[in-house]
VOGU-3710 file (C-alpha; in Angstrom, 3 decimals, decimal comma):
1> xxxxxxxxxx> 74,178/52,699/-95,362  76,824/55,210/-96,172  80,370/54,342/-97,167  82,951/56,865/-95,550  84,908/58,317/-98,166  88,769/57,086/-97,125  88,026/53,595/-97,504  85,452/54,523/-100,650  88,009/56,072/-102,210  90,861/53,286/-101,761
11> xxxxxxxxxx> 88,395/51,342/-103,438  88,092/53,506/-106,425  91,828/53,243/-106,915  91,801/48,876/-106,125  89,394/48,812/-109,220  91,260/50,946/-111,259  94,656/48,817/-110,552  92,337/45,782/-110,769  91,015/47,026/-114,566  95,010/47,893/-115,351
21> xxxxxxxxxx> 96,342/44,765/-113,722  93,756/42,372/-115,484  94,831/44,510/-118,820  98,809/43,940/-117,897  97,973/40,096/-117,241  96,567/39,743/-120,552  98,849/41,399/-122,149  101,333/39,355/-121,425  100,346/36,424/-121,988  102,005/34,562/-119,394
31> xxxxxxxxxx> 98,597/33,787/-117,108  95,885/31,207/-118,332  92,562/32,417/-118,539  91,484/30,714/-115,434  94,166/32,722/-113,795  92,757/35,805/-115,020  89,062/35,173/-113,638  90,564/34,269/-110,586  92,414/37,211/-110,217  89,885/39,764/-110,740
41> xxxxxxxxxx> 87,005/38,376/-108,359  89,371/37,897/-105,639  90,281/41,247/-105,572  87,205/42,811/-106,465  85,552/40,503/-103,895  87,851/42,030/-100,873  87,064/45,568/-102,382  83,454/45,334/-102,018  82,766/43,299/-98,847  85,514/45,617/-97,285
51> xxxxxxxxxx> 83,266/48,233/-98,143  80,443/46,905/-96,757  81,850/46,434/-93,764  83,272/49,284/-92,900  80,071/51,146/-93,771  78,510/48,891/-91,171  81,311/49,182/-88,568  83,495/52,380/-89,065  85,098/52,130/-86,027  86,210/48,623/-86,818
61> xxxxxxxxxx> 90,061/48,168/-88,610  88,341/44,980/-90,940  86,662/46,443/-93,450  89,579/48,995/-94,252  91,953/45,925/-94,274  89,914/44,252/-96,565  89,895/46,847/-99,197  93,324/47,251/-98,309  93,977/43,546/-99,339  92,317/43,976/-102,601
71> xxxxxxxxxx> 94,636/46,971/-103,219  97,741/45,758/-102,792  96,209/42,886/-104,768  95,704/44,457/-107,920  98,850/46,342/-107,213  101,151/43,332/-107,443  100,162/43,150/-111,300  102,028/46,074/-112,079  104,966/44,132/-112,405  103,639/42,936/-115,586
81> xxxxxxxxxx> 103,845/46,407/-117,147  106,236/47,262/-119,744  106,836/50,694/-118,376  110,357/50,479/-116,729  109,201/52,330/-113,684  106,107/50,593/-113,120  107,165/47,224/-113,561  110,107/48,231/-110,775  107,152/49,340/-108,381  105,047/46,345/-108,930
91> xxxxxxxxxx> 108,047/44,409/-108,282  108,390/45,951/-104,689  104,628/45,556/-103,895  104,713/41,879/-105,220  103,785/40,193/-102,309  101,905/42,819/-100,254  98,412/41,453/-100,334  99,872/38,443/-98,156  101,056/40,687/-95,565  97,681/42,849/-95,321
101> xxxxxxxxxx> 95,619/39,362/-95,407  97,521/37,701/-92,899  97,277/41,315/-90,688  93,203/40,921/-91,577  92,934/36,902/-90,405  95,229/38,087/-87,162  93,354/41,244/-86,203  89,689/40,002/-87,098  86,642/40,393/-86,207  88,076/42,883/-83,521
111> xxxxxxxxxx> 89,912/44,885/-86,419  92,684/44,657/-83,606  96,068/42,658/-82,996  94,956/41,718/-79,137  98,092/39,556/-78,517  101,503/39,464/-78,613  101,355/36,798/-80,793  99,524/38,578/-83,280  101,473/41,606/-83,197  104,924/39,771/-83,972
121> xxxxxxxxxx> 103,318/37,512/-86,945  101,518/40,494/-88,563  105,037/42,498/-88,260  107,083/39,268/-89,636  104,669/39,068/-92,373  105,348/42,914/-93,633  108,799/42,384/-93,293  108,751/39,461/-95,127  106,513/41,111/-97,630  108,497/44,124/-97,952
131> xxxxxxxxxx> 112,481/43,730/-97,387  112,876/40,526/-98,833  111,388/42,128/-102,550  113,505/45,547/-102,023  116,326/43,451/-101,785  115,831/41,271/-104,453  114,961/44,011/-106,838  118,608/45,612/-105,990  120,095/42,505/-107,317  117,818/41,117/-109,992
141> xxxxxxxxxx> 117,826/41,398/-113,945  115,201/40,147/-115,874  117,694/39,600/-118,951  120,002/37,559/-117,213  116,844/35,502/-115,862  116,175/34,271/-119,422  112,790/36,819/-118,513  111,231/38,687/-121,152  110,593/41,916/-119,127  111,585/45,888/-119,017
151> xxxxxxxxxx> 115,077/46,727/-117,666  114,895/46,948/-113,480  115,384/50,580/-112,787  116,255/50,143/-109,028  118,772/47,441/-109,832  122,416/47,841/-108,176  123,990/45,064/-109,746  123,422/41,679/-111,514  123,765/38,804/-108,641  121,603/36,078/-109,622
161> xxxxxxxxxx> 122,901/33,307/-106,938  121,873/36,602/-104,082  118,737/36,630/-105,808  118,000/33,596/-105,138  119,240/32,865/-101,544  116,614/36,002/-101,035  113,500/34,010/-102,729  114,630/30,980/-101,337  114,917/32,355/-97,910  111,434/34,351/-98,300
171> xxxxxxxxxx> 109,534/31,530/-99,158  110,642/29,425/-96,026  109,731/32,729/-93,945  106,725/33,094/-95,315  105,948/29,419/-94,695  107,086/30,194/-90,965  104,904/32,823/-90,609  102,017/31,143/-92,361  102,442/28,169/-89,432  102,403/30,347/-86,985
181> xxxxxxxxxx> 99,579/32,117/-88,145  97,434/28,684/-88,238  99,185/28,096/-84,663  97,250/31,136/-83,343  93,986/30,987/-85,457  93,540/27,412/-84,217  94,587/28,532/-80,146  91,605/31,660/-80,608  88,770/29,022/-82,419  89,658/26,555/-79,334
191> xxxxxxxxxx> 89,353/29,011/-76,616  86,107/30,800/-78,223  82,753/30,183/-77,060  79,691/29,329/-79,391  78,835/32,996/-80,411  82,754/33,816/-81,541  82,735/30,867/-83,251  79,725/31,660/-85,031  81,085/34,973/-86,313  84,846/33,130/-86,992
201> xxxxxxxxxx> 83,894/30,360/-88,624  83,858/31,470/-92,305  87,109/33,694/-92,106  89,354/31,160/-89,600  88,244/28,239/-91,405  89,180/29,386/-94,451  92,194/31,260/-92,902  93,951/28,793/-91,455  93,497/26,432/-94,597  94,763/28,771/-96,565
211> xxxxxxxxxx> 97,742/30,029/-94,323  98,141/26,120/-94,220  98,322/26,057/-98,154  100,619/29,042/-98,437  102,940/27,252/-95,522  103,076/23,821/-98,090  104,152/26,086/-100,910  106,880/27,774/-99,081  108,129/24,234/-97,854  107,745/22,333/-100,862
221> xxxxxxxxxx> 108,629/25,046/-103,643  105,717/26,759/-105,626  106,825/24,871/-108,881  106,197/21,211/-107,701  103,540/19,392/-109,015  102,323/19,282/-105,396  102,299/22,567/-104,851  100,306/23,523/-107,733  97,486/21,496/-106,476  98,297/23,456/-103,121
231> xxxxxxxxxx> 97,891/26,516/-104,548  94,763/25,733/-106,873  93,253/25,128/-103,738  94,880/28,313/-101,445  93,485/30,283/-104,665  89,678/28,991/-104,142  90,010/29,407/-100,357  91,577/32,947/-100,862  88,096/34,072/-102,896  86,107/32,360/-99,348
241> xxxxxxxxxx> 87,722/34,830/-97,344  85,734/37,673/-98,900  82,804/35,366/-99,083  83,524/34,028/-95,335  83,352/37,801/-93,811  79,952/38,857/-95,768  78,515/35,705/-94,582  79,911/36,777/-90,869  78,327/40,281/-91,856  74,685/38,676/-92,627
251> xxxxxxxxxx> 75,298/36,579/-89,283  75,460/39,630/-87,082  72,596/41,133/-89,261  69,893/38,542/-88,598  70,783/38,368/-84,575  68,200/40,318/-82,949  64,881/38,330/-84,405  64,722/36,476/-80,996  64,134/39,709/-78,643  60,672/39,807/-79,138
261> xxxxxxxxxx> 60,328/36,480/-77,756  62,717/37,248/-75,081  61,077/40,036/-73,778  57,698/38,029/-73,042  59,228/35,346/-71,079  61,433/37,337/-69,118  58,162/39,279/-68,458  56,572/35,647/-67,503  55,967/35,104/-63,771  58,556/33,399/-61,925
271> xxxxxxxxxx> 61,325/34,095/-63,639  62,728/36,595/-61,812  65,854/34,732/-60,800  69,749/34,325/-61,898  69,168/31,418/-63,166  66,134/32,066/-64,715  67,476/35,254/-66,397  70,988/32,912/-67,316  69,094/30,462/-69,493  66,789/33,645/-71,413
281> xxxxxxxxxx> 69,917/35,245/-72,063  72,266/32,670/-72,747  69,791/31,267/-75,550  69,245/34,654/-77,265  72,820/35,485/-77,390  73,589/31,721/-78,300  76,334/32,000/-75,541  75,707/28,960/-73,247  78,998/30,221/-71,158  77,062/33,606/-69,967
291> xxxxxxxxxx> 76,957/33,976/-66,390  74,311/36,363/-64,830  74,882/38,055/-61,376  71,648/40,389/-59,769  72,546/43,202/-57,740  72,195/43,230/-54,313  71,652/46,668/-52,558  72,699/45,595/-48,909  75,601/44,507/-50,069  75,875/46,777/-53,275
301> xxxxxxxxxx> 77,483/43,604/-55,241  76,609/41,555/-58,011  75,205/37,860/-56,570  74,197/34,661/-57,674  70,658/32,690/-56,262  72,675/31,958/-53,783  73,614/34,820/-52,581  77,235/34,346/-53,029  79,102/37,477/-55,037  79,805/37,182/-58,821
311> xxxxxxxxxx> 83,516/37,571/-58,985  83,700/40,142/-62,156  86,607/39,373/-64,424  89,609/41,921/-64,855  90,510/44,192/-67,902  92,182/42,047/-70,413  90,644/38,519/-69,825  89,377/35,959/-71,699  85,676/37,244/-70,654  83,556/40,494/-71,670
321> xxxxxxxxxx> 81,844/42,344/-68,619  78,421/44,503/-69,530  76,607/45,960/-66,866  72,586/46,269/-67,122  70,968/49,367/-65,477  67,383/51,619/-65,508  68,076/54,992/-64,544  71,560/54,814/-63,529  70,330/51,930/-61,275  72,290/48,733/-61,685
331> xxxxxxxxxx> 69,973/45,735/-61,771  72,063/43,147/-63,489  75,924/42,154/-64,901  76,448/40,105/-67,394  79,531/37,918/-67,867  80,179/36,877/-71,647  82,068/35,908/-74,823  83,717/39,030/-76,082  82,366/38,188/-79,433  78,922/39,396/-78,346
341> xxxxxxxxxx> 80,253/42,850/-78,234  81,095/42,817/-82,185  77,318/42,211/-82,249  76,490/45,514/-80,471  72,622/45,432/-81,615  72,024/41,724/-80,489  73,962/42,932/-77,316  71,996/46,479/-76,700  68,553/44,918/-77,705  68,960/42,236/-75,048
351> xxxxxxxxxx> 70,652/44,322/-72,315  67,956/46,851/-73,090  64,830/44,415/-72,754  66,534/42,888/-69,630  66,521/46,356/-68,064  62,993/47,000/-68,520  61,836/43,317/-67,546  63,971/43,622/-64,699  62,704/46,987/-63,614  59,676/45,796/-63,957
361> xxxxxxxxxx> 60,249/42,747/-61,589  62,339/45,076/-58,859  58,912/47,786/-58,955  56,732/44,478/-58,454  58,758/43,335/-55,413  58,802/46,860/-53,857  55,083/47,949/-54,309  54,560/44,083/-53,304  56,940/45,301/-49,608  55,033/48,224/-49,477
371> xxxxxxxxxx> 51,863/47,028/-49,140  53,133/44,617/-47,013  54,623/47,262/-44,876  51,635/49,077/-45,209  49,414/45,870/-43,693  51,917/45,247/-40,792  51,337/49,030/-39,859  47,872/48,558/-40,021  47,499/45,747/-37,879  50,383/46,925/-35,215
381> xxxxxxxxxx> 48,079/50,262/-34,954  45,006/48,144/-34,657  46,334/46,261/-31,637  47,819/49,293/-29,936  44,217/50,540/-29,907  42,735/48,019/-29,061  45,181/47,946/-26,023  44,742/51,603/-25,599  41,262/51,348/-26,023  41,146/48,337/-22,981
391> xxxxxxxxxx> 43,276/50,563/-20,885  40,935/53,108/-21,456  37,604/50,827/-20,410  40,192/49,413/-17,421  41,208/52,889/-16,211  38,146/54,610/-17,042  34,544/53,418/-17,089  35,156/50,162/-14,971  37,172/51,595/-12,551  34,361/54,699/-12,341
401> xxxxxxxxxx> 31,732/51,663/-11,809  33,778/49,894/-8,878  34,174/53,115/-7,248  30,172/53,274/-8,058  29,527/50,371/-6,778  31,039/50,736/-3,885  29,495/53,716/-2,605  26,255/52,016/-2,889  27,346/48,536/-1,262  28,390/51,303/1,757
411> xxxxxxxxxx> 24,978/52,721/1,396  23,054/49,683/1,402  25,027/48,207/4,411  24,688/51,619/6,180  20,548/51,616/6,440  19,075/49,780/9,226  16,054/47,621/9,446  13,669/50,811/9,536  14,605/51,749/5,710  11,810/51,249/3,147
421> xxxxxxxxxx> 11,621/47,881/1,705  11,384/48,644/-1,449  14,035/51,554/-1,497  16,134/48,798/-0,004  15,328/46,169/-3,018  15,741/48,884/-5,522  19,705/49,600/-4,395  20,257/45,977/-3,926  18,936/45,202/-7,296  21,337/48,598/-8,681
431> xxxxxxxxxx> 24,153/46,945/-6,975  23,765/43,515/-8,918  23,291/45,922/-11,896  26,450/47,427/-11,648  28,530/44,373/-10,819  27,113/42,879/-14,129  27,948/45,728/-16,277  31,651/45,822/-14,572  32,257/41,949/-15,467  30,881/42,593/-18,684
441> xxxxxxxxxx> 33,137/45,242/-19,207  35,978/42,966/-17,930  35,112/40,659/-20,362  35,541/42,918/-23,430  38,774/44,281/-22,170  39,479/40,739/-22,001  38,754/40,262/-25,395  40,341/42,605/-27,240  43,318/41,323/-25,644  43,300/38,957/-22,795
451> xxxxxxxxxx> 45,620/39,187/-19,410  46,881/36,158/-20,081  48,001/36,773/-22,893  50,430/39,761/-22,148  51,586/38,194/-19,008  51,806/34,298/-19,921  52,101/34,091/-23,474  50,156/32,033/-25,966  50,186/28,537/-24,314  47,848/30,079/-21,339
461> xxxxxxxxxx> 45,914/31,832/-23,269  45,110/29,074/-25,398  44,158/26,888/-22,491  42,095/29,677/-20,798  40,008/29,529/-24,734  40,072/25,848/-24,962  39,098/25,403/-21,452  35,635/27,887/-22,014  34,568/25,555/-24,785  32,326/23,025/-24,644
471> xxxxxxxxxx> 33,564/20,250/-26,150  36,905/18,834/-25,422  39,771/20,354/-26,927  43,127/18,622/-27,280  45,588/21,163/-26,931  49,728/20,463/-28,168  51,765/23,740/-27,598  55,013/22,359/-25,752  57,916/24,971/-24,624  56,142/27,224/-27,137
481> xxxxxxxxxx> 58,516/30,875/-26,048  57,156/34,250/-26,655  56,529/36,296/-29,595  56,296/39,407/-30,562  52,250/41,017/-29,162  51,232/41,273/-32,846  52,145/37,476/-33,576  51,136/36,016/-30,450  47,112/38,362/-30,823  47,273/37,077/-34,526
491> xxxxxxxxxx> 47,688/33,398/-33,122  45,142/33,637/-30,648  42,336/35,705/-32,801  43,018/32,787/-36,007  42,297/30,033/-32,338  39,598/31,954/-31,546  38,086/32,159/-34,817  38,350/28,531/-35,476  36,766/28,058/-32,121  33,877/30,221/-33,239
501> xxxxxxxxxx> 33,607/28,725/-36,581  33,765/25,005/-34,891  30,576/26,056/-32,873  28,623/27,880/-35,169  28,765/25,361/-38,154  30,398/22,378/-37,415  28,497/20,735/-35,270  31,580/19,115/-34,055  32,045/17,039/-30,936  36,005/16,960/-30,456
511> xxxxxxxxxx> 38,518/19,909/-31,309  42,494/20,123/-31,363  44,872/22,634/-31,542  48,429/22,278/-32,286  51,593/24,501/-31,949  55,099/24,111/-33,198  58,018/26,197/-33,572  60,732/25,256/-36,005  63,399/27,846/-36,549  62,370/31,239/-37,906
521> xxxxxxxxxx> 58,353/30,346/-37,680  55,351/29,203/-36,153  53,269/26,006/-37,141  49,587/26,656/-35,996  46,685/23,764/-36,862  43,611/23,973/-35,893  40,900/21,077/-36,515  37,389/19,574/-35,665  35,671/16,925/-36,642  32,668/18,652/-38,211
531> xxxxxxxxxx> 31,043/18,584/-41,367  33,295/20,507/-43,010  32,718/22,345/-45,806  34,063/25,992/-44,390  36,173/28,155/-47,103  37,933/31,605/-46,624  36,038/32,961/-49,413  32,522/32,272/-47,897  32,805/33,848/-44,586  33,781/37,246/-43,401
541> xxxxxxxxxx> 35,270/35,455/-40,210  37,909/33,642/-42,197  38,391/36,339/-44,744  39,679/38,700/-41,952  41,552/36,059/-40,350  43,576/35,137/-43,785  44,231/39,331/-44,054  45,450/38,944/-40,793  47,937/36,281/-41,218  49,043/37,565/-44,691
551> xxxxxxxxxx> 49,581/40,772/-42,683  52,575/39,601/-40,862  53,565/37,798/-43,769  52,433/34,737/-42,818  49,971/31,911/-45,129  46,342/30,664/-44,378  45,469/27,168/-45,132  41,234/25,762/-45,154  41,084/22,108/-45,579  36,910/21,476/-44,956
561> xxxxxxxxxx> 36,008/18,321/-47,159  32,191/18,027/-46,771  31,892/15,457/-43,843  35,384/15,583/-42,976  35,906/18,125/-40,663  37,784/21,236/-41,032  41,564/21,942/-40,357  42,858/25,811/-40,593  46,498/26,055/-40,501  48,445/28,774/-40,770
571> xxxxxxxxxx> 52,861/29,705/-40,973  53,977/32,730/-39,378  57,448/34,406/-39,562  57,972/34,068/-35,515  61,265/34,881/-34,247  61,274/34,307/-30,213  61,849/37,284/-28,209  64,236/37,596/-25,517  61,973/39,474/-23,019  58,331/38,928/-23,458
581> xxxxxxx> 56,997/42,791/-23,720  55,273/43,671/-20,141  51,723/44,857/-21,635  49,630/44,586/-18,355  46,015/45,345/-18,590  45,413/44,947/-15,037  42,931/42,264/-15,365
//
């Protein structure tokens, strides 16, 4: 930690005047030894945590106030030289430590004046600090105050009733200004959240009781019994200011031990939401006010789980704004107690783990869309060849067979009762040959995707299945509209399959399938009442079929209790289309 040298060198001269005031004190005899000891660790107190913390924070005004304070601290003992000329100085710098405190209390931990308020108390104190000693010093002797002290070099004249209308009038503005400093201290520890007030609590506290103490002895006079208690008492709290910021120092110093643990359970699975991310964060800053908005690229705004946008304070309110990025890619905002930003490595290390745990979450989700994408593609190209590939058989080899067959039904009916019998067999038989191999070709166009289908829709095409089986199939698919081809093949292959499996194991002797469309999707159950005991993971059949459904990013439900039957349901995304797409295969 290096100390800049300004503020190191300020210090340098506070403990010299501290050495020479401590010297003049004793000297004089006037101060009780109590007073003494008091008097030098105050000041040396404010010297050294004010170099601390400007080492720490050189941008920040504090620490260089604080050494300040224990400057003009020591410096107010000069009046208790017998050097003519100093004791005139230390009698205009006698109360300047009160101004630069009260300026410190006001402007921390920001090391600024942020209100108007502020501003006009920290100016009222210097004044008061300032012009109401020069003037008294123009019109005070120390001879003709019964005081044993050096003549007053900057003395005009001898007016002792001036004198003291000034000290009279000083102390009741000082008092003023102390009030109002309490006045404002209090306003700022009620309107801070939890992690300003952790960082104010040692300085305000111990501000505004002494600013209350100092206000007492300006009302009630500084030599009342009362007051002397007072002041006892502003004197202790005046060595916890020093004390108070350290401890505020060591605060900010110990805040980042929780990242660690943030960055596994923001790395957890399912926490990839607001509010999620709101209750991580708002624990490891200790700000339970923090709001959390995730952007939104279609909308390129900040938004809530909701969806609704995060309205993002303006410049100058009561609210701190940091934005959390990857790559110049905004992923996150975060809305919260400007305190947080005095506590810049807490702040960074969290905004910094945030952006990689988010990052990590957002290249999840879009690997996760691409293969999903990827799937979809898949399957859509399957389809379209398998309905290029039954055009093909339709328009092709079948058609080639007809025409075949045709020819030789026209040859056959074309020989008269004089042909060869056995030529004549032969061409019937070739003619039954080719008629089989054309309605087995039918049937595999039909297959890979059946007429009814691309002209009905699913609700015919499901009867045309359940009607070819040979038990009885209940079959629920009321005003059922049309889908998209890929949804509406999916639906009947995962039918189909169920069918098959039904027949093949379950040794089942009633079916039923059931369709329902609510909304956005598509309800399809399929069940028997087999012996159950079917699972995706033991047949290739069902393994395909759960690809498939996943594949239009839809789920796949087996329910096959031994001796309970089987039910395989599946949800598919299923928006209706308008106009059913005209696919005919010309079966």
């Amino acid at each position: 930690m290096r100390t800049p040298v300004g503020p190191a060198l300020l210090a340098t001269c506070g403990a010299a005047l501290g050495v020479v005031g401590l010297m003049l004190k004793a000297e004089d005899g006037s101060h009780p030894t109590a007073d003494l000891v008091f008097g030098g660790v105050n000041g040396f107190l404010f010297l050294a945590a004010g170099l601390v913390a400007h080492a720490r924070k050189p941008d920040n005004r504090v620490g260089l106030l604080m050494v300040l304070v224990g400057v003009g601290w020591f410096a107010e003992d000069l009046q208790f030289s017998w050097v003519p000329w100093v004791f005139a100085v230390g009698g205009l710098f006698s109360h300047v430590s009160t101004a630069v405190g009260a300026h410190l209390v006001l402007a921390y931990p920001t090391g600024r004046l942020s209100s108007t308020a502020a501003r006009v108390l920290a100016g009222l104190a210097y004044l008061v600090a300032f012009v109401w000693p020069a003037f008294g010093t123009l019109f005070s002797s120390p001879a003709s105050q019964g005081l044993h002290k050096p003549d007053n070099l900057l003395m005009i004249r001898d007016d002792p009733e001036f004198v003291r209308f000034v000290s009279d009038s000083m102390e009741l503005a000082g008092g003023a200004v102390a009030c109002g400093i309490a006045v404002v201290l209090l306003h700022r520890w009620f309107r801070a959240g939890r992690p300003l007030r952790f960082i104010l609590a040692p300085v305000l506290i111990t501000g505004v009781a002494a600013a209350l103490a100092t206000a007492v002895g300006g009302v009630a006079g500084y030599d009342s019994p009362s007051a002397r208690v007072v002041l006892t008492a502003y004197k202790v709290l005046c060595c916890l200011l020093p004390l108070g910021f350290l401890a505020g120092v060591l605060r900010v110093r110990v805040g980042p031990t929780r990242v660690d643990t943030l960055l596994v359970e923001l790395g957890a699975p399912g926490r990839g939401s607001a509010a999620d991310l709101r209750t991580l964060l708002a624990r490891s800053l200790r700000d339970p006010s923090l709001q959390v908005g995730l952007w939104h690229e279609a909308s390129r705004s900040y938004v809530d789980d909701d969806g609704h946008p995060v309205p993002v304070p303006a410049d100058g309110a009561a609210r701190a704004v940091t934005e959390v990025g990857f790559g110049g890619r905004p992923l996150a905002l975060l809305i919260h107690d400007p305190a947080l930003r005095e506590d810049r490595t807490r702040l960074d290390a969290v905004t910094a783990g945030t952006a990689v745990a988010l990052e990590r979450q957002r290249l999840a989700v879009e690997m996760l869309a691409q293969v999903e994408r990827s799937r979809e593609r898949i399957v859509a190209a399957t389809d379209a060849e398998r309905r290029r590939f039954g055009q093909d058989l339709h328009d092709g080899a079948q058609q080639n067979l007809a025409v075949a067959a045709a020819y030789l039904r026209k040859a056959v009916g074309g020989l008269d009762d004089s042909a060869d019998a056995t030529v004549l067999e032969a061409l019937r038989r070739s003619d039954r040959a080719l008629r089989d191999v054309t309605g087995e070709l039918r049937e595999i166009a039909h297959g890979l995707r059946p007429a009814a289908l691309t002209e009905l829709g699913i609700g015919p095409a499901l009867d045309a299945l359940a009607a070819a089986m040979p038990i009885p199939v209940e079959l629920s698919a009321l005003a059922v509209p049309r889908f998209a081809p890929t949804v509406e093949l999916t639906v009947y292959m995962l039918v189909k399959e169920a069918f098959a499996n039904t027949l093949k194991h379950g040794q089942a002797t009633r079916a039923g399938v059931r369709l329902r469309h609510t909304g956005a999707e598509l309800e399809v159950c399929v069940s028997d009442d087999g012996v159950g005991g079917a699972a995706v993971e033991r047949g290739r059949g069902l393994l395909g079929l759960q690809d498939r459904v996943e594949a239009v990013g839809g789920t796949l439900t087996v329910t096959s209790s031994p001796g309970a039957g089987t039910t395989i349901s599946a949800v598919l995304p299923a928006d209706p289309t308008p106009t059913p797409e005209a696919d005919d295969d010309g079966q």
